[in-house]
Backbone bond lengths (Angstrom), bond angles and torsions (degrees), N, CA, C in turn:
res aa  C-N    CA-C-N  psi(-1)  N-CA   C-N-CA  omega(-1)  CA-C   N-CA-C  phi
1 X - - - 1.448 - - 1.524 108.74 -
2 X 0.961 113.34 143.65 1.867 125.36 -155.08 1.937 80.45 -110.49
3 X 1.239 107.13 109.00 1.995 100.00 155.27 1.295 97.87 -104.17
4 X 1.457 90.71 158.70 1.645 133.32 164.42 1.620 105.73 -53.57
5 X 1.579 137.29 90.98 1.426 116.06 -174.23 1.607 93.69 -112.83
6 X 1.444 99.01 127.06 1.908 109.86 177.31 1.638 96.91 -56.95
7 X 2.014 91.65 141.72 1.091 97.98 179.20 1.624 126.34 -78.20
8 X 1.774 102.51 -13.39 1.655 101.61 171.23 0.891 120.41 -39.94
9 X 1.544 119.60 -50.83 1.670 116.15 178.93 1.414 135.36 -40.53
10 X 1.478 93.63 -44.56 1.457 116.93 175.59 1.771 90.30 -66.82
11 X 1.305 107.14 -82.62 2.090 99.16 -168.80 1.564 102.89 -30.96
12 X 1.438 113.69 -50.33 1.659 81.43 -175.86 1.386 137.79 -84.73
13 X 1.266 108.77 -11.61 1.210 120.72 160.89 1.718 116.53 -40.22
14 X 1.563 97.85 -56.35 1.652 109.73 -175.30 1.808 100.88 -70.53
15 X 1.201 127.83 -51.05 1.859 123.10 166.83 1.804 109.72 -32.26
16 X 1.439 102.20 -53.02 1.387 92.77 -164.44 1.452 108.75 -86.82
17 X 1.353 123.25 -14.41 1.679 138.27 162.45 1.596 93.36 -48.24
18 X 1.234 110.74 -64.57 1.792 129.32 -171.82 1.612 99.95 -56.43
19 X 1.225 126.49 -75.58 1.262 115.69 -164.81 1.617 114.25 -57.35
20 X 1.740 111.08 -33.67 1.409 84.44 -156.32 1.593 91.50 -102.77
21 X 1.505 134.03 44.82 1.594 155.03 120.18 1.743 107.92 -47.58
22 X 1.090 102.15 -43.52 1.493 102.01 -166.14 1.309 111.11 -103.44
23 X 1.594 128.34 2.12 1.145 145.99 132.81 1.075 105.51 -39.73
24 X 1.589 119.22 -85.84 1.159 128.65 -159.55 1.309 134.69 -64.41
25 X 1.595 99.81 -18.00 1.346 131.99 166.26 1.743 109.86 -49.00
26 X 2.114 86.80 -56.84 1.646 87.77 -161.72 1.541 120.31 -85.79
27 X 1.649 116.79 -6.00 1.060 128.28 -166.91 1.773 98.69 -77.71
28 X 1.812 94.37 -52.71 1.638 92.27 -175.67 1.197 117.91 -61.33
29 X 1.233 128.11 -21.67 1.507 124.56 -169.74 1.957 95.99 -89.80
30 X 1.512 98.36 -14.93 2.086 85.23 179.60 1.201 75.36 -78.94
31 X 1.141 145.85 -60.87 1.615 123.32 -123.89 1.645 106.53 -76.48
32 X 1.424 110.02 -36.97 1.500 117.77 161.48 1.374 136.51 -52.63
33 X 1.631 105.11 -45.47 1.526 102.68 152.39 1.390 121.59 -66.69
34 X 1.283 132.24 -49.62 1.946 126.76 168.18 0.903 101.44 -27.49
35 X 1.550 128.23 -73.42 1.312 123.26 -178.62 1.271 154.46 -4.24
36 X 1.780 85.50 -74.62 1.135 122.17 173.53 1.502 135.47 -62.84
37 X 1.890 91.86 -36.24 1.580 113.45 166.43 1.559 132.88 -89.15
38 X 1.609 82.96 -8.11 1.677 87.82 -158.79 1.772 115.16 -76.06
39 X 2.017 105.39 -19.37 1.331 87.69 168.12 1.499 117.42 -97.39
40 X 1.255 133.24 44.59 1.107 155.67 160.49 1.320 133.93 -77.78
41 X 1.345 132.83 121.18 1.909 109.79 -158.01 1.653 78.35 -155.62
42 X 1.808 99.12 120.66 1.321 120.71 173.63 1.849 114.69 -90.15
43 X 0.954 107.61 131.94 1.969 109.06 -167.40 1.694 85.97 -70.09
44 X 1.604 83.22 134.76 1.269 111.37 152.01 2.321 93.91 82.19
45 X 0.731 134.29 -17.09 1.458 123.25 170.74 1.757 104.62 -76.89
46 X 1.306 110.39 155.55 1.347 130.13 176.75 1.781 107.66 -76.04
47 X 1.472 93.85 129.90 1.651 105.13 -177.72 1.669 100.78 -26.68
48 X 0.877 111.62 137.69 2.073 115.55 152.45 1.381 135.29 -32.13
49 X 1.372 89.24 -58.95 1.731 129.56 -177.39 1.830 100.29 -63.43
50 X 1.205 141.27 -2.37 1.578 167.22 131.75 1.404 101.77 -41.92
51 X 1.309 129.07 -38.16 1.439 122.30 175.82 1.304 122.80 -76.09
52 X 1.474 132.16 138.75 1.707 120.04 169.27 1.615 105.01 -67.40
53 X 1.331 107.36 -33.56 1.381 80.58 -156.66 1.819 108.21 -113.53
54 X 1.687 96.69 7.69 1.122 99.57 153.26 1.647 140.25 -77.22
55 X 1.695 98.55 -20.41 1.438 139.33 166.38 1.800 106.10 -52.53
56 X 1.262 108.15 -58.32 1.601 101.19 -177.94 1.234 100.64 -109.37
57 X 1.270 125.82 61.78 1.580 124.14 -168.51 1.528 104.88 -94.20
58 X 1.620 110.63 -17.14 1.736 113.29 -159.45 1.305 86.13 -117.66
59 X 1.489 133.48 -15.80 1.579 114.53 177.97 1.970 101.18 -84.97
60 X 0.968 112.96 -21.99 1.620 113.71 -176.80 1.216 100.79 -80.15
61 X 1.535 137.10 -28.44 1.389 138.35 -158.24 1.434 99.66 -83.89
62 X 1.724 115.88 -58.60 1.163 123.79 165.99 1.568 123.02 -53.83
63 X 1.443 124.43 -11.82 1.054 123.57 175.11 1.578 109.86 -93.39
64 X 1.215 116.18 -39.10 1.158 113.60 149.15 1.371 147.92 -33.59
65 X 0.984 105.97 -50.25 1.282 124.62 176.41 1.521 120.49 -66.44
66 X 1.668 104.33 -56.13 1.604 103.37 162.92 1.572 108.12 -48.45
67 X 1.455 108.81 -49.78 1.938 102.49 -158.34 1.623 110.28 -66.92
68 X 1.082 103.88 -12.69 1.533 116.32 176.79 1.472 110.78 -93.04
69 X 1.154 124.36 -57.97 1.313 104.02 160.06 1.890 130.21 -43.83
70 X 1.200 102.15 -65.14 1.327 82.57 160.84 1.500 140.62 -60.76
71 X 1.341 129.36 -28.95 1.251 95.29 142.57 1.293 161.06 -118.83
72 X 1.496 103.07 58.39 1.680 152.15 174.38 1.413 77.57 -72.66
73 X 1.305 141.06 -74.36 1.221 135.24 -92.17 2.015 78.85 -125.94
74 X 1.225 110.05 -39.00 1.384 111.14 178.36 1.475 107.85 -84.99
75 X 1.235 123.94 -37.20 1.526 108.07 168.73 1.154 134.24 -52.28
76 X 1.528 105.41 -51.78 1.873 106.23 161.17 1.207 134.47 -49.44
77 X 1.875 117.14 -33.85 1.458 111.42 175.20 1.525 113.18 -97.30
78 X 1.624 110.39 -10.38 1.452 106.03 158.09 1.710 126.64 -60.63
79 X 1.460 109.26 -30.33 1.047 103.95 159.22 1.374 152.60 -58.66
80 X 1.892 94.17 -12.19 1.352 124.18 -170.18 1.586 108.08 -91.76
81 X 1.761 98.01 1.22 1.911 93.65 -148.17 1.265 160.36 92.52
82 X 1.451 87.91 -1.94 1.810 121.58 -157.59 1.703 94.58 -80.32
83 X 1.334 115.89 91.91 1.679 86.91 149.43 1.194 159.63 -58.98
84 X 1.382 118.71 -5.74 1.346 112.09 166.29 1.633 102.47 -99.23
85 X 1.381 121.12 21.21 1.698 119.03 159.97 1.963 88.58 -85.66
86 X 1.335 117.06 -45.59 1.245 117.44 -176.67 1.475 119.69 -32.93
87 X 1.704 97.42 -62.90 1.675 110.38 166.90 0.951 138.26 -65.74
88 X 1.740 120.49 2.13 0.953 106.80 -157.27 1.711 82.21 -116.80
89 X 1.408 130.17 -7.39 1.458 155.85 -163.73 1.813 85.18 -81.92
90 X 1.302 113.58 -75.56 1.149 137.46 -150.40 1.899 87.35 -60.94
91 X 1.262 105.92 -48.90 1.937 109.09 -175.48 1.602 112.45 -54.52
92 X 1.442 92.70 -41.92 2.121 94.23 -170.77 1.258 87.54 -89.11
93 X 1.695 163.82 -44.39 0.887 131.62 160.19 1.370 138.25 -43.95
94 X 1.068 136.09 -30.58 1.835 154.63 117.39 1.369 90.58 3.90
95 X 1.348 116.01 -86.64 1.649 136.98 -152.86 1.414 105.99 -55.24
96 X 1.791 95.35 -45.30 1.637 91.56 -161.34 1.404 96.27 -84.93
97 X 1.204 149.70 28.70 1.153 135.81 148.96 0.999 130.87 -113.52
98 X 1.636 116.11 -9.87 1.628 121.65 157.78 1.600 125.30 -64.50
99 X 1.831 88.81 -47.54 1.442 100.96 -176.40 1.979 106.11 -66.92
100 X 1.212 108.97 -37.96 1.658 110.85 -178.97 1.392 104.34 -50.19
101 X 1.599 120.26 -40.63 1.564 132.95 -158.19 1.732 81.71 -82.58
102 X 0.978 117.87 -84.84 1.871 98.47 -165.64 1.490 110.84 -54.84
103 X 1.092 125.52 -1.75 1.451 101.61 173.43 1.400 103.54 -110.02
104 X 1.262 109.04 15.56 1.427 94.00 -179.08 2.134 96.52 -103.73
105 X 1.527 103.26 -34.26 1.213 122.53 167.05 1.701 117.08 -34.05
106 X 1.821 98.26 -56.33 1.531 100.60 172.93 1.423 114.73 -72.50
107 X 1.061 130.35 -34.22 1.536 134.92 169.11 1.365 95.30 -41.08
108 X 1.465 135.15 -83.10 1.102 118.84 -135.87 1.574 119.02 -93.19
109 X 1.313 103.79 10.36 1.744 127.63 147.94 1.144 104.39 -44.62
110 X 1.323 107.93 -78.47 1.639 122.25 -164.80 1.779 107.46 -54.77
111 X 1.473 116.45 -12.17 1.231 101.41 -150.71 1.666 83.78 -122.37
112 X 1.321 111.59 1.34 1.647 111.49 -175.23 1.599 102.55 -51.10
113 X 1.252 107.91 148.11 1.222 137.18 157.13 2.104 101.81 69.66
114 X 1.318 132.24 6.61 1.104 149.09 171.54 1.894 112.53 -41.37
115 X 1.609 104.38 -71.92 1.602 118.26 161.69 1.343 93.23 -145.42
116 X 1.385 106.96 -177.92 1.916 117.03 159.97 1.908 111.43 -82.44
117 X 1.345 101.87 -29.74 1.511 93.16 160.82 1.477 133.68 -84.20
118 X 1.097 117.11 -10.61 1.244 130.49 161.20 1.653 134.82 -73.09
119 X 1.541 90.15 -37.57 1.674 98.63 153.86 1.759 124.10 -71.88
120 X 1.288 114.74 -3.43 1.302 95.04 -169.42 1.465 94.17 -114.27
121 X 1.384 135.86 3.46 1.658 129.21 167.98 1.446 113.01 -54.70
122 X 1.548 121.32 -32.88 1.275 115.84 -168.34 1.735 106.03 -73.53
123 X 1.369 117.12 -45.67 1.515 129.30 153.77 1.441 111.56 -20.05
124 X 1.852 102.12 -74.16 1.033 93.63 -166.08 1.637 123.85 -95.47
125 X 1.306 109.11 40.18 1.258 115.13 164.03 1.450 121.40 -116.67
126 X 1.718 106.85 -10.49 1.649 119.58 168.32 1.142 94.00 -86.18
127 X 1.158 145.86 -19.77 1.441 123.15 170.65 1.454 126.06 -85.79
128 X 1.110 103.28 -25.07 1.582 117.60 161.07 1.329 109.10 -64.06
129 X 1.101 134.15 -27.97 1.780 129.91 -168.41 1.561 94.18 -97.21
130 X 1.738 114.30 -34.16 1.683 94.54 -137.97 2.129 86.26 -99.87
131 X 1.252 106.25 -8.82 1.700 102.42 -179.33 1.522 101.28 -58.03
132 X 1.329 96.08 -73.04 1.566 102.25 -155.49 1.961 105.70 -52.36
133 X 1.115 130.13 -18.28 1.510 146.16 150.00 1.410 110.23 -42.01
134 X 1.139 110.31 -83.97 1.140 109.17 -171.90 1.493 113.54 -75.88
135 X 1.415 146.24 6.46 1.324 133.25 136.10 1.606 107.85 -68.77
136 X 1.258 122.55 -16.15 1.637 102.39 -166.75 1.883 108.07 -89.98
137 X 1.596 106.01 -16.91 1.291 117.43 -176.65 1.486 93.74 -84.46
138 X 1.207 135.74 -39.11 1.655 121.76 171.16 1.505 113.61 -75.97
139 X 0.908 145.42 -19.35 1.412 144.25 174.79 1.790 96.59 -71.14
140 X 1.318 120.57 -69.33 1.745 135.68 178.63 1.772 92.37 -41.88
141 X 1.029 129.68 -60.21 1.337 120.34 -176.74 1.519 114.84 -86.90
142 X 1.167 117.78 51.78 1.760 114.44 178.65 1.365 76.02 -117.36
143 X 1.785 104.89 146.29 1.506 119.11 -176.69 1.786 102.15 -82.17
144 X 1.242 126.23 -5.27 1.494 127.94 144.90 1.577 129.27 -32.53
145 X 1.110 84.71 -66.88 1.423 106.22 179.13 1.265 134.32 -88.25
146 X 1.758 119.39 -27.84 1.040 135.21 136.67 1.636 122.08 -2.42
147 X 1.600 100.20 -75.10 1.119 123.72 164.75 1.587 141.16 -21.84
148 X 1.539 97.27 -49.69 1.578 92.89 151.25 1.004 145.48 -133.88
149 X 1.128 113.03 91.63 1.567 139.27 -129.87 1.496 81.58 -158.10
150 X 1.819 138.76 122.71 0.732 143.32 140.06 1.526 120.58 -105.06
């Protein structure tokens, strides 16, 4: 039996195929430049390792990179319908909002008492990561949509 499967699924499938490309895009190219620069030491600038968020710059990159790969890899076959691309969408969104929340947690340790606007970037950059997440894990689990998902 041939169903009717809405094409949103498919568009978002291909958005989140797309975005988390350009994740993966941007993580590998940080982690290659860090690299590349990091045994490098310009006279007279303050150590690196002085930054918060230059400090966890290679655990976010590497975290990146996995969460983007996976869902590289779930966006494309979610587009296909695949439920376990579904679950596996719904898992790194899970992830990427725990792991964003403690690293955003340790960030703003490091950054305590700095300004009052300076403490609230780490905030407001887990909320920037963890919204659009957690709408995509309630949309994937609406018994609507559920539905066609083989």
């Amino acid at each position: 039996m041939n169903v009717h499967r809405p094409y949103t699924i498919r568009t978002m499938g291909v958005v989140i195929a797309a975005f988390a490309g350009f994740v993966v895009f941007g993580a590998t190219l940080g982690l290659l430049i860090n690299l590349s620069i990091s045994g490098i030491e310009q006279p007279g600038a303050p150590p690196p390792m002085e930054n918060p968020f230059y400090r966890h710059f290679n655990s976010i990159a590497i975290f990146s990179l996995i969460i983007g790969l996976s869902l590289l890899i779930g966006g494309i076959f979610t587009s296909k319908y695949r439920n376990w691309a579904r679950l596996l969408v719904i898992i790194s969104a899970i992830v990427l909002v725990i792991v964003t929340w403690v690293l955003m947690v340790l960030i703003s340790f490091d950054l305590a008492g700095e300004s009052d606007v300076v403490d609230l970037w780490p905030y407001i950059i887990g909320i920037f990561w963890s919204a659009p997440a957690i709408l995509l894990t309630w949309y994937l689990n609406k018994k609507d949509v559920k539905k066609y998902f083989r």
